[in-house]
ROZAMAR-905933 format. One record per atom (N, C-alpha, C, CB): atom name; x, y, z; residue in one letter. Coordinates in steps of 0.2 Angstrom, whole numbers. Glycine has a CB too. Example, Ala and Ser with C-alpha at 12.3 -4.5 7.8 and 13.67 -1.06 7.14 Angstrom:
<atoms>
+------+-------+-------+-------+------+
| site |    c1 |    c2 |    c3 | code |
+------+-------+-------+-------+------+
|    N |    66 |   -28 |    39 |    a |
|   CA |    62 |   -22 |    39 |    a |
|    C |    66 |   -16 |    39 |    a |
|   CB |    57 |   -22 |    45 |    a |
|    N |    64 |   -11 |    35 |    s |
|   CA |    68 |    -5 |    36 |    s |
|    C |    64 |     0 |    39 |    s |
|   CB |    70 |    -3 |    29 |    s |
+------+-------+-------+-------+------+
</atoms>
This chain:
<atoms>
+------+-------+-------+-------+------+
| site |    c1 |    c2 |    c3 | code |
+------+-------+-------+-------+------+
|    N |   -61 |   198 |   123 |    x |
|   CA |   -55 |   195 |   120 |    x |
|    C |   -50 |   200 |   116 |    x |
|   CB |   -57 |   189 |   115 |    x |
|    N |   -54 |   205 |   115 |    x |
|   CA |   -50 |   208 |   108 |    x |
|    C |   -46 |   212 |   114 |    x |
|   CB |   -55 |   215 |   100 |    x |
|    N |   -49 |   218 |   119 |    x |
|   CA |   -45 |   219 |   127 |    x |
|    C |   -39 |   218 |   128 |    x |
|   CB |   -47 |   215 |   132 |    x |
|    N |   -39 |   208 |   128 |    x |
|   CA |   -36 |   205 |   131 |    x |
|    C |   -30 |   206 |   126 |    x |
|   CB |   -39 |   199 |   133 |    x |
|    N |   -30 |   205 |   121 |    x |
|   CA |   -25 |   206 |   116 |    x |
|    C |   -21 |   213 |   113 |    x |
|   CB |   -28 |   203 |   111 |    x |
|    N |   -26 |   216 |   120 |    x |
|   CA |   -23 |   224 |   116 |    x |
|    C |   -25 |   226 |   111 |    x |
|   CB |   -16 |   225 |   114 |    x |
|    N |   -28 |   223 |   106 |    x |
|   CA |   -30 |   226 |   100 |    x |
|    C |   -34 |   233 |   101 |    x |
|   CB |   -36 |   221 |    95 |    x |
|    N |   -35 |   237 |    95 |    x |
|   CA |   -36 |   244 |    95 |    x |
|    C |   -41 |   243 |    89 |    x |
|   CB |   -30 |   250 |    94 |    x |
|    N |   -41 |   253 |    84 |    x |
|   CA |   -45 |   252 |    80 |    x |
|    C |   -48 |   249 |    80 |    x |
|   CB |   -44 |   253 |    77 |    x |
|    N |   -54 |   243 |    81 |    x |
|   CA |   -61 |   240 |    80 |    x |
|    C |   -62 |   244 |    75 |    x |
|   CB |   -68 |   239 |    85 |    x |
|    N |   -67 |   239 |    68 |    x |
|   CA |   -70 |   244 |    64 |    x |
|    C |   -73 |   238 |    60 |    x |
|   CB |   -66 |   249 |    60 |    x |
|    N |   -81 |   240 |    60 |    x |
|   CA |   -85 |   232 |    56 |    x |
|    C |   -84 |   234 |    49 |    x |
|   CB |   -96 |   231 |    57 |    x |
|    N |   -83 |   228 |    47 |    x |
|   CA |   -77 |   228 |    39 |    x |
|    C |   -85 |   225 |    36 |    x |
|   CB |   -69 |   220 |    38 |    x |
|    N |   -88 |   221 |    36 |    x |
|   CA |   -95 |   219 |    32 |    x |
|    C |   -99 |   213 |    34 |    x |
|   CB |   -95 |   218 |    25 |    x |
|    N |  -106 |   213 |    33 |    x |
|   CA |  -110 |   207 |    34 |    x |
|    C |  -108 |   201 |    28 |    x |
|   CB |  -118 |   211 |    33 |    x |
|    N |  -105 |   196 |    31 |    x |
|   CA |  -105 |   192 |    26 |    x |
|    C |  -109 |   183 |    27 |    x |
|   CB |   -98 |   192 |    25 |    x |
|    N |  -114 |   183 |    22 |    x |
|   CA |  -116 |   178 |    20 |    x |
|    C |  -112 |   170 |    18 |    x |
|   CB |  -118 |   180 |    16 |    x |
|    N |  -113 |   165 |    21 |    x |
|   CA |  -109 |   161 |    20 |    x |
|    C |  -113 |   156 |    14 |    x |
|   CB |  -106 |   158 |    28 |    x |
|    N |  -109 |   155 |    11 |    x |
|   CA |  -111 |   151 |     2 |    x |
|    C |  -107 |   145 |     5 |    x |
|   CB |  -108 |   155 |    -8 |    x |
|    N |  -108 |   139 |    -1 |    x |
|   CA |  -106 |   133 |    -1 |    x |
|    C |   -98 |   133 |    -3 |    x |
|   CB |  -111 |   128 |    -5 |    x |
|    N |   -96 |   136 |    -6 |    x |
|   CA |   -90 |   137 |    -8 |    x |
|    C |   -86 |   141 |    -2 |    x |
|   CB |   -91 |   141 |   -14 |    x |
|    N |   -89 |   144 |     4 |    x |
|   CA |   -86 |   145 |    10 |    x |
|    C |   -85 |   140 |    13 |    x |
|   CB |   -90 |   150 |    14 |    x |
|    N |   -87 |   134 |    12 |    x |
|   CA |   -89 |   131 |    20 |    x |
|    C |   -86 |   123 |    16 |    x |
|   CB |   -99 |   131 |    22 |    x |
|    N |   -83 |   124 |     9 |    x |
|   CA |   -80 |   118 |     6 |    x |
|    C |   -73 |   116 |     8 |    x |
|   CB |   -79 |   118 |    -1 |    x |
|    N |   -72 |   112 |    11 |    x |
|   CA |   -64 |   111 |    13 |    x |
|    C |   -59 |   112 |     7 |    x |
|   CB |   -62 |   105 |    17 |    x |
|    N |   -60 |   110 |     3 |    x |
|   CA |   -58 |   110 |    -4 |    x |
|    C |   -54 |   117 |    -6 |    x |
|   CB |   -65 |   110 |    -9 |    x |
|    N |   -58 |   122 |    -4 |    x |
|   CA |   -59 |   129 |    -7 |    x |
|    C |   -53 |   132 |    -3 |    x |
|   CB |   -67 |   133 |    -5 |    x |
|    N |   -56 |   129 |     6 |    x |
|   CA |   -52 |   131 |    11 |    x |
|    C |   -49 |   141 |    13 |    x |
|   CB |   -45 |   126 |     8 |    x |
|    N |   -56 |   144 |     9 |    x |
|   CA |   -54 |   152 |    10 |    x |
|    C |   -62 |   155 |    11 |    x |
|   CB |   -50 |   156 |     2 |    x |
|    N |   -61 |   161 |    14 |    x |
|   CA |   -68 |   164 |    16 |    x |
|    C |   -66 |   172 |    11 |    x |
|   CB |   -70 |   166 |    27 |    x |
|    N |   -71 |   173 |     7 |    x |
|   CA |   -69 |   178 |     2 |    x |
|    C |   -75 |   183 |     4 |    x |
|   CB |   -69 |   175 |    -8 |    x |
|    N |   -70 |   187 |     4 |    x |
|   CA |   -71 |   195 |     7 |    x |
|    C |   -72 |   201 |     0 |    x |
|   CB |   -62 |   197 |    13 |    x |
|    N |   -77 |   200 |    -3 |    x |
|   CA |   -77 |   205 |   -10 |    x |
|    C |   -78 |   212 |    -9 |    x |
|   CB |   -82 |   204 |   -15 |    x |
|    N |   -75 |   216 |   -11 |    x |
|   CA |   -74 |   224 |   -12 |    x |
|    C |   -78 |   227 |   -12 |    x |
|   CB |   -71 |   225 |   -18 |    x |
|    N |   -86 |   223 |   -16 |    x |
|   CA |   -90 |   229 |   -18 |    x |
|    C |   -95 |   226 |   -11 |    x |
|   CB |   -93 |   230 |   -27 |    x |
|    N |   -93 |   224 |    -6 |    x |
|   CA |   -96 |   223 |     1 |    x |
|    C |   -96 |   225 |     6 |    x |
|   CB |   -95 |   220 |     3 |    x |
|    N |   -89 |   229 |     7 |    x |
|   CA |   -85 |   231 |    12 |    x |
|    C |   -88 |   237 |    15 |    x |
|   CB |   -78 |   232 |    11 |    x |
|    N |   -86 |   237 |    21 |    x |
|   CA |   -91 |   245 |    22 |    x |
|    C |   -85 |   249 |    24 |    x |
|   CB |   -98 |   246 |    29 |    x |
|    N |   -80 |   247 |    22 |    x |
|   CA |   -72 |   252 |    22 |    x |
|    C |   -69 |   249 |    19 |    x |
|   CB |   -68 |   254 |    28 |    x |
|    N |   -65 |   252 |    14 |    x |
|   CA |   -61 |   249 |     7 |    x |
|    C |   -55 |   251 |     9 |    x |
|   CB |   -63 |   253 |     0 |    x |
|    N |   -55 |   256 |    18 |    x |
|   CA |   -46 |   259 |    17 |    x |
|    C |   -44 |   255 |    23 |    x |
|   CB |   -45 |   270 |    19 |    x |
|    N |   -49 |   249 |    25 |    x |
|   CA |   -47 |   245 |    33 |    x |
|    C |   -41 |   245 |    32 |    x |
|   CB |   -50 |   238 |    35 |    x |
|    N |   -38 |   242 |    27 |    x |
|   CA |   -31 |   240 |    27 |    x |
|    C |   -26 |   245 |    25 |    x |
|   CB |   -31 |   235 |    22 |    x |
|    N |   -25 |   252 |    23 |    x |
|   CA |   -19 |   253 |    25 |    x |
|    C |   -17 |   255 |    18 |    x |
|   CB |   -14 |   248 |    29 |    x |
|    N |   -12 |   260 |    16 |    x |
|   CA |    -9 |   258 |    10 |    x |
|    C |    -3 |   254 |    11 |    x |
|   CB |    -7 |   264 |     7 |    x |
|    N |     1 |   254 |    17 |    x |
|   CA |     6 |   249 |    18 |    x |
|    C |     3 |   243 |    18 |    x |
|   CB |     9 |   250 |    25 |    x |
|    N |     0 |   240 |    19 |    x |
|   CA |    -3 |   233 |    21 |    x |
|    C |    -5 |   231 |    15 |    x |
|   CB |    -9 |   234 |    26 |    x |
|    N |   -10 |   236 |    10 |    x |
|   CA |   -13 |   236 |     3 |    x |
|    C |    -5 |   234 |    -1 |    x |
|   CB |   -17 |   245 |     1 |    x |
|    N |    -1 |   237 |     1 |    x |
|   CA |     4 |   237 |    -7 |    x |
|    C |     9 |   230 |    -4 |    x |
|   CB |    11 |   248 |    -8 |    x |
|    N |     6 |   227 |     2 |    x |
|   CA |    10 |   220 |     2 |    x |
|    C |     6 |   215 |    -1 |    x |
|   CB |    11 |   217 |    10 |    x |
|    N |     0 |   215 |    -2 |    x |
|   CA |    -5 |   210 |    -4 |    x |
|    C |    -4 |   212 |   -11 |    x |
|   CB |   -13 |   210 |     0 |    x |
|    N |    -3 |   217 |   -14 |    x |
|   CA |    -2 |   216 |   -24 |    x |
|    C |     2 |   212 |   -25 |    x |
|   CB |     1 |   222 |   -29 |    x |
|    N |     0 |   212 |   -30 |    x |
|   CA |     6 |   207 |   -33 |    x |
|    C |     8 |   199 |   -32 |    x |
|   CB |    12 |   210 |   -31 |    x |
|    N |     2 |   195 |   -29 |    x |
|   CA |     3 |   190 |   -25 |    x |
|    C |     8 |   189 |   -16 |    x |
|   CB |     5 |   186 |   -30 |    x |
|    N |     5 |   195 |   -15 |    x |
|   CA |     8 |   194 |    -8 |    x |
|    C |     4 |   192 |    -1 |    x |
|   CB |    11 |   200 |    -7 |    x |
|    N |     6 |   189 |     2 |    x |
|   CA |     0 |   187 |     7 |    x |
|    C |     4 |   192 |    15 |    x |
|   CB |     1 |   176 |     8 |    x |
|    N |    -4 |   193 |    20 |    x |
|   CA |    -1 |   193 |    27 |    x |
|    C |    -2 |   189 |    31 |    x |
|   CB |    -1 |   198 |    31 |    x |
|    N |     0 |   188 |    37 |    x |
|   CA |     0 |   185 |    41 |    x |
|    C |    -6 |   188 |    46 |    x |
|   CB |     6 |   183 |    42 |    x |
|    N |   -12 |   185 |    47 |    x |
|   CA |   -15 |   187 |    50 |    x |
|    C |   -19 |   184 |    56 |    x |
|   CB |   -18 |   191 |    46 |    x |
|    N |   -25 |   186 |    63 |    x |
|   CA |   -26 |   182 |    68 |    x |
|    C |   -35 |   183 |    66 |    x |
|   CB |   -22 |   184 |    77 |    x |
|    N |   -37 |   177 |    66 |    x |
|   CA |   -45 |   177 |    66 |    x |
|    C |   -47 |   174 |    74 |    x |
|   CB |   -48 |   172 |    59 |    x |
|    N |   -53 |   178 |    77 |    x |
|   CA |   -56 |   177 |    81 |    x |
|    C |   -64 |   174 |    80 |    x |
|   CB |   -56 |   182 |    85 |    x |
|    N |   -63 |   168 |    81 |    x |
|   CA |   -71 |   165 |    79 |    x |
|    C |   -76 |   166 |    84 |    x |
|   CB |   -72 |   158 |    76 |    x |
|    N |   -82 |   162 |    82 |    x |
|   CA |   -88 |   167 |    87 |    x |
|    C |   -88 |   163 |    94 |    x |
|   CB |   -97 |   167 |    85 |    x |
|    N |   -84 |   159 |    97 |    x |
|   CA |   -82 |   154 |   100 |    x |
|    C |   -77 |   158 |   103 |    x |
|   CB |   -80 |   149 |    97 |    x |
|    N |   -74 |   163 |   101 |    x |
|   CA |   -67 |   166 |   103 |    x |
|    C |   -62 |   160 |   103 |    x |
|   CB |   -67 |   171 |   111 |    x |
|    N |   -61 |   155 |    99 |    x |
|   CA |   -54 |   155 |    98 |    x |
|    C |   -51 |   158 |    93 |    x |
|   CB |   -53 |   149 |    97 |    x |
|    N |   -44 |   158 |    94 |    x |
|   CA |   -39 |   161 |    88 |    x |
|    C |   -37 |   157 |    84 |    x |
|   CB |   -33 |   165 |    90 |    x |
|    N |   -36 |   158 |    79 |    x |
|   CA |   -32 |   156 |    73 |    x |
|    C |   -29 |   159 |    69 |    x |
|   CB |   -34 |   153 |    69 |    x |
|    N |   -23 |   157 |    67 |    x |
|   CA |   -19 |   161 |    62 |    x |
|    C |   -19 |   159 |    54 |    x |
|   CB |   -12 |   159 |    64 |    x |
|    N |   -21 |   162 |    52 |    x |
|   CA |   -23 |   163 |    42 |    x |
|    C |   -18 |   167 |    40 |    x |
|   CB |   -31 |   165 |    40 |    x |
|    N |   -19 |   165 |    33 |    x |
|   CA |   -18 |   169 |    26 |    x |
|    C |   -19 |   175 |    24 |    x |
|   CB |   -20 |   167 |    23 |    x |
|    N |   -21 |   180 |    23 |    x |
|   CA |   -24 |   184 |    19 |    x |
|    C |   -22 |   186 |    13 |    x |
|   CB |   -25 |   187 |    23 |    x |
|    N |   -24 |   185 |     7 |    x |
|   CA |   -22 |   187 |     0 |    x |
|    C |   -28 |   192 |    -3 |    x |
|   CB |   -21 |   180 |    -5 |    x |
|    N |   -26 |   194 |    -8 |    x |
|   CA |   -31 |   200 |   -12 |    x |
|    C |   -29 |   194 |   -19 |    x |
|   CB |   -26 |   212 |   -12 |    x |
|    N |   -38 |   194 |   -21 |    x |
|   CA |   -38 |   191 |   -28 |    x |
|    C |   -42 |   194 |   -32 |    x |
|   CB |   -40 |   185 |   -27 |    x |
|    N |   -39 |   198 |   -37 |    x |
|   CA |   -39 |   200 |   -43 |    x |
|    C |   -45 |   197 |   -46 |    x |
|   CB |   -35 |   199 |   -45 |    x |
|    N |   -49 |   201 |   -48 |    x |
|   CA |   -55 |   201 |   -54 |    x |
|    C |   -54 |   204 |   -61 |    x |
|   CB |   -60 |   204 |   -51 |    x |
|    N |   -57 |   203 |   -66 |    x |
|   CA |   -56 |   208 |   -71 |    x |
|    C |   -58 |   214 |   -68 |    x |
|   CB |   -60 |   207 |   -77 |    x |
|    N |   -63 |   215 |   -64 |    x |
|   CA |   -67 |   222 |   -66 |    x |
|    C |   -66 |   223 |   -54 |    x |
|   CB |   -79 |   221 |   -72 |    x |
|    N |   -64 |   218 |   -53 |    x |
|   CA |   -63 |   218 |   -44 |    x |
|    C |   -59 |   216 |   -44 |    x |
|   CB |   -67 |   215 |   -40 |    x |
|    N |   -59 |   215 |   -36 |    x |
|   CA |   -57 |   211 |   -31 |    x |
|    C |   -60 |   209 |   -25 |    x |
|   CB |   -52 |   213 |   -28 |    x |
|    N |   -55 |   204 |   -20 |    x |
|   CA |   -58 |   201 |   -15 |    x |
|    C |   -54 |   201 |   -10 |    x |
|   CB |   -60 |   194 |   -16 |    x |
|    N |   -54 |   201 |    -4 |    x |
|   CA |   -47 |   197 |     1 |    x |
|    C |   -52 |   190 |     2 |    x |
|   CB |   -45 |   202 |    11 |    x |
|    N |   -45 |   187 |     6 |    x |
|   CA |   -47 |   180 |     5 |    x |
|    C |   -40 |   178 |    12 |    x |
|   CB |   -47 |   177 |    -6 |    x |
|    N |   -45 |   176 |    16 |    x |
|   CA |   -43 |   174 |    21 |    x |
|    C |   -43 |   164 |    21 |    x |
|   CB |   -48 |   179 |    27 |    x |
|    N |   -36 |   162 |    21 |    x |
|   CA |   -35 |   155 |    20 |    x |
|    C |   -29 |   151 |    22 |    x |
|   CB |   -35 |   155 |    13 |    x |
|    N |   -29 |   145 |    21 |    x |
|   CA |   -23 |   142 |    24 |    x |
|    C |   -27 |   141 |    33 |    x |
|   CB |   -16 |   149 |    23 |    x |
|    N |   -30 |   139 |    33 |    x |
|   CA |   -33 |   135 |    38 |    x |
|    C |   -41 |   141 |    40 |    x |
|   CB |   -26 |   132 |    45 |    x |
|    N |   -44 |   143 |    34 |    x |
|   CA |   -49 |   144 |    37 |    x |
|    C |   -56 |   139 |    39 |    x |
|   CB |   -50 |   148 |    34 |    x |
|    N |   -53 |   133 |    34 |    x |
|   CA |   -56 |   128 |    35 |    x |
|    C |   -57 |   123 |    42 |    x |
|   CB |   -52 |   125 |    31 |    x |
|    N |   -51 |   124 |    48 |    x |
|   CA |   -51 |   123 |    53 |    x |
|    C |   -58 |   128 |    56 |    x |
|   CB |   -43 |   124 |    54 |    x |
|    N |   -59 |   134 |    55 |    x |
|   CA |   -63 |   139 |    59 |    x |
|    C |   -70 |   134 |    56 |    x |
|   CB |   -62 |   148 |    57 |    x |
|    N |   -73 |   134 |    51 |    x |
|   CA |   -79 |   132 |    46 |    x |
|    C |   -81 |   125 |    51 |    x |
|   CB |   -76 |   129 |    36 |    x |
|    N |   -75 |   120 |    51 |    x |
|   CA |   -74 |   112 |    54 |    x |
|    C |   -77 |   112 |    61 |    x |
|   CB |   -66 |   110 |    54 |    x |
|    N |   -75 |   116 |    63 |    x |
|   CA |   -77 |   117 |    71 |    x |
|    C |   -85 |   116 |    72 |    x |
|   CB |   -74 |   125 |    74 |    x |
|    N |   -85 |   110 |    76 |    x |
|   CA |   -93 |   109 |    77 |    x |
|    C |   -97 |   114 |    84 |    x |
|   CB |   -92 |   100 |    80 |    x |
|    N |   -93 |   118 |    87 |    x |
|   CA |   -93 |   124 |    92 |    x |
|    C |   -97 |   129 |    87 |    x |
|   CB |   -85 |   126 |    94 |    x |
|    N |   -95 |   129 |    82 |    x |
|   CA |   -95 |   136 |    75 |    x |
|    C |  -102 |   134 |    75 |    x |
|   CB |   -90 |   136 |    66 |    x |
|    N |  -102 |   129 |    71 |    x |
|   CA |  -110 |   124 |    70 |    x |
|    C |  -112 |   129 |    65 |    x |
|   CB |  -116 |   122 |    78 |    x |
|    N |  -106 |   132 |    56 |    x |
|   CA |  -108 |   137 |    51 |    x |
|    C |  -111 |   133 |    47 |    x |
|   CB |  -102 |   142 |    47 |    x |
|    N |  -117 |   136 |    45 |    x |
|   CA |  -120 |   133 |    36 |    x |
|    C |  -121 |   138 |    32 |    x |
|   CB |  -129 |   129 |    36 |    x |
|    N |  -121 |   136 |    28 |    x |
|   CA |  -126 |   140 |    20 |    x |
|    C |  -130 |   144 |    22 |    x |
|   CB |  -131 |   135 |    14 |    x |
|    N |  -128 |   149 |    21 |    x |
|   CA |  -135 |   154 |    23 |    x |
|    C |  -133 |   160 |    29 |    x |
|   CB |  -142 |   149 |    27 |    x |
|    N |  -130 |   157 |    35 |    x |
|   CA |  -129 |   158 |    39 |    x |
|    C |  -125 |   167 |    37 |    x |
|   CB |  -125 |   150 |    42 |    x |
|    N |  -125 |   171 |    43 |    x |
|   CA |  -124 |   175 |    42 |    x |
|    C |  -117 |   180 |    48 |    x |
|   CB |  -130 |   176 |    41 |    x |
|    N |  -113 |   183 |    46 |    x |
|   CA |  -108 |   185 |    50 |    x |
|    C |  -106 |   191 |    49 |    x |
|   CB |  -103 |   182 |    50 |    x |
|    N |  -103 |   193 |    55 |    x |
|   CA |  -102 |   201 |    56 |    x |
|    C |   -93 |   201 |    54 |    x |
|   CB |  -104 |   205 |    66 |    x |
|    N |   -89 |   204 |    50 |    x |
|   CA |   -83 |   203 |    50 |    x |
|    C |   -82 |   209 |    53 |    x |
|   CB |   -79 |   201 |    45 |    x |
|    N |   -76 |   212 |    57 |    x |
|   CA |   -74 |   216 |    61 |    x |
|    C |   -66 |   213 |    62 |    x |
|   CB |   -79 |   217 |    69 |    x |
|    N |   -64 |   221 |    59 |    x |
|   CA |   -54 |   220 |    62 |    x |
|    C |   -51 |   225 |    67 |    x |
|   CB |   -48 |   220 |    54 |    x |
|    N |   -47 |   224 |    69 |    x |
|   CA |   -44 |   228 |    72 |    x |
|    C |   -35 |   228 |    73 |    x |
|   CB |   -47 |   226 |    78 |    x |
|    N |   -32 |   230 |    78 |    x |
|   CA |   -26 |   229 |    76 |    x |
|    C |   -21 |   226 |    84 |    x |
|   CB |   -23 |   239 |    72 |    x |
|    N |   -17 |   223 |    83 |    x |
|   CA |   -14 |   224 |    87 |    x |
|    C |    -6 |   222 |    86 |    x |
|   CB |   -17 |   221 |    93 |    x |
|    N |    -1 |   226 |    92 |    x |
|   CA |     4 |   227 |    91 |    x |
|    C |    10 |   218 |    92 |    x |
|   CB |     5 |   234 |    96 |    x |
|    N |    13 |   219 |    85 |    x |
|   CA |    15 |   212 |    85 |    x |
|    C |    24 |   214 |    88 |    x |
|   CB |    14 |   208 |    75 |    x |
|    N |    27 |   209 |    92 |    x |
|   CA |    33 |   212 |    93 |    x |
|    C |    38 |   206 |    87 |    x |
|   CB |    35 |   212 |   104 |    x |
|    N |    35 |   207 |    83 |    x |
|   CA |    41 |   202 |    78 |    x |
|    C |    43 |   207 |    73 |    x |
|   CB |    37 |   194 |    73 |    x |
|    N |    38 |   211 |    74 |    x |
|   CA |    37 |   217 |    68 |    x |
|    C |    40 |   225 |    71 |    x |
|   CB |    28 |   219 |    66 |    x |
|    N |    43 |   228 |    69 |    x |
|   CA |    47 |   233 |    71 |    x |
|    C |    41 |   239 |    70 |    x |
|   CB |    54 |   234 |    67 |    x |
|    N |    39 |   242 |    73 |    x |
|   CA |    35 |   247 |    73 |    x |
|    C |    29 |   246 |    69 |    x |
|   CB |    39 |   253 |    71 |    x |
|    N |    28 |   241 |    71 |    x |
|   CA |    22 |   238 |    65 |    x |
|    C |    15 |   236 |    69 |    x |
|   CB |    25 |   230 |    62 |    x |
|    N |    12 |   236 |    67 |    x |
|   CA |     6 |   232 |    70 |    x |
|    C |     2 |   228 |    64 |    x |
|   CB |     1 |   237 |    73 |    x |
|    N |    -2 |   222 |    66 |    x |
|   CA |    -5 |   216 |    65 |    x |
|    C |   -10 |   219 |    64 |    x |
|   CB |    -6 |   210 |    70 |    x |
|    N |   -14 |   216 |    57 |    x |
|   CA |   -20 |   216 |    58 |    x |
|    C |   -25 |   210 |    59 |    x |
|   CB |   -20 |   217 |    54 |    x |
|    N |   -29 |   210 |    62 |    x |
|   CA |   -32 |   204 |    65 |    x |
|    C |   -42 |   205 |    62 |    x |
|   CB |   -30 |   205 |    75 |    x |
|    N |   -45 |   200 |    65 |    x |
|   CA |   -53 |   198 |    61 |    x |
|    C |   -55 |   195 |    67 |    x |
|   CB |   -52 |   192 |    54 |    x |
|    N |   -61 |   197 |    68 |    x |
|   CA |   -67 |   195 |    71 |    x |
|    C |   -71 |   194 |    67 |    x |
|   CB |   -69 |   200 |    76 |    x |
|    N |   -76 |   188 |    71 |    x |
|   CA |   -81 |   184 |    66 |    x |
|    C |   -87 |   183 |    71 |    x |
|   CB |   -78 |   176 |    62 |    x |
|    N |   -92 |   188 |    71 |    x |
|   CA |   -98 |   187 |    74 |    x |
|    C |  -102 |   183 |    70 |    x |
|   CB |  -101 |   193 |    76 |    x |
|    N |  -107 |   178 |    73 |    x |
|   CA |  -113 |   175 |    69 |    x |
|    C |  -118 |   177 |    72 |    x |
|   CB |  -114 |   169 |    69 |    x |
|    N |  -125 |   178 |    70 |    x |
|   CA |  -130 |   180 |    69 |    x |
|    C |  -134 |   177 |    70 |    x |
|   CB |  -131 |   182 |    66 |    x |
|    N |  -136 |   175 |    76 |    x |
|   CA |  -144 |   170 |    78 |    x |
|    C |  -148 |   170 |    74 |    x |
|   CB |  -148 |   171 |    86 |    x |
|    N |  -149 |   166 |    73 |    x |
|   CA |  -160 |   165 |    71 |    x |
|    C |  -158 |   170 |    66 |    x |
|   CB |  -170 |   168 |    78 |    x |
|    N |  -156 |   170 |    62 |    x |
|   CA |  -157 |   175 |    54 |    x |
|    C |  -162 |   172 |    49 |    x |
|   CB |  -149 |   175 |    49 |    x |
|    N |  -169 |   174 |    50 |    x |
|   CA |  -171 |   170 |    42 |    x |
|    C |  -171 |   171 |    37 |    x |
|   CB |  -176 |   169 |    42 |    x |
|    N |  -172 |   177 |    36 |    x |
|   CA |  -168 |   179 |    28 |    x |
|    C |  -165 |   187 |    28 |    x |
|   CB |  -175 |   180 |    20 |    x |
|    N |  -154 |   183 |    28 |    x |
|   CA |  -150 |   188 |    28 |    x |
|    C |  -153 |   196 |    26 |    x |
|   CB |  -145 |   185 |    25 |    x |
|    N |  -155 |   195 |    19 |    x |
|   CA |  -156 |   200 |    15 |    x |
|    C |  -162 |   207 |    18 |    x |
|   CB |  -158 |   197 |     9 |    x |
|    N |  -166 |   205 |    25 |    x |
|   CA |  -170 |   209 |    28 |    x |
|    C |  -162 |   214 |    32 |    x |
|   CB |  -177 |   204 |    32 |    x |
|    N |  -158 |   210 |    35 |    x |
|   CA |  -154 |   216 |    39 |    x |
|    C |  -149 |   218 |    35 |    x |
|   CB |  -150 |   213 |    46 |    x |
|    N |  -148 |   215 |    28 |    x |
|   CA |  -144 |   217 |    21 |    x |
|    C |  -149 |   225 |    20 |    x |
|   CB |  -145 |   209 |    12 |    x |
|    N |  -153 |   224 |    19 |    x |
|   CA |  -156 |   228 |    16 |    x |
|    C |  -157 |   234 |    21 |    x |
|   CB |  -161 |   226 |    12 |    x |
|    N |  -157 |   233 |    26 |    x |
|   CA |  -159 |   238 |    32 |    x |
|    C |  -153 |   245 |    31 |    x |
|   CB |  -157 |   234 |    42 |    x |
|    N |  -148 |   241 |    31 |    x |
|   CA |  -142 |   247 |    30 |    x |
|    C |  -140 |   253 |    24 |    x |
|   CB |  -135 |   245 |    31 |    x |
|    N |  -146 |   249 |    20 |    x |
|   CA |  -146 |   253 |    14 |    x |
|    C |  -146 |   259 |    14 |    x |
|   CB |  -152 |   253 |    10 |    x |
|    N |  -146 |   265 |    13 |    x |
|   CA |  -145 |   272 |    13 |    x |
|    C |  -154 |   272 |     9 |    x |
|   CB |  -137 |   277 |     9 |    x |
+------+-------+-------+-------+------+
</atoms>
């Protein structure tokens, strides 16, 4: 799919665990924390200095279904962190009875880029969302990549 779309750079961004607060429509955002990431520079200083300050992009998520959806992505401030936080219908991806996500459940986020023609010499960033069969306890393949 990613091919098809032309995307480039791939690069797995982190293993993320899905909590009840992922999966509340309420909430309606999948939070992507800082001290998780296994590349802190995925995003660019161009890209970085849109999202301060309360700025959002516009970005494409591929779920493990490979459908696309268009989301939010904002950077939310912590005292001592941050998070991205991908929203504005991620709820739609969670909903999806295809997904069939719970608590617990475990995923590979991977982004890549591809070339948007709305954007003048620009390029999209975009999200892939692998899930992980038969995980019984995340924290054995958490802890594998340990150094």
């Amino acid at each position: 799919m990613i091919e098809s779309m032309q995307g480039h750079h791939l690069q797995f961004l982190m293993y993320k665990i899905l909590h009840d607060t992922d999966l509340n429509p309420h909430h309606d955002r999948l939070s992507m924390p800082k001290n998780q990431l296994s590349n802190k520079k995925f995003m660019g200083e161009e890209l970085k200095e849109k999202l301060k300050g309360g700025g959002l992009l516009e970005v494409k998520v591929i779920d493990p279904c490979l459908t696309e959806y268009e989301l939010r992505m904002k950077r939310w401030v912590f005292k001592t962190s941050y998070s991205y936080v991908l929203n504005s219908g991620w709820s739609k991806i969670f909903t999806d009875k295809t997904n069939n996500f719970k608590a617990k459940d475990m995923l590979q986020v991977w982004t890549f880029r591809v070339s948007d023609p709305n954007l003048v010499d620009q390029e999209r960033i975009c999200f892939a969302l692998v899930k992980h069969k038969d995980v019984k306890d995340p924290r054995k393949i958490l802890d594998h990549r340990r150094p």
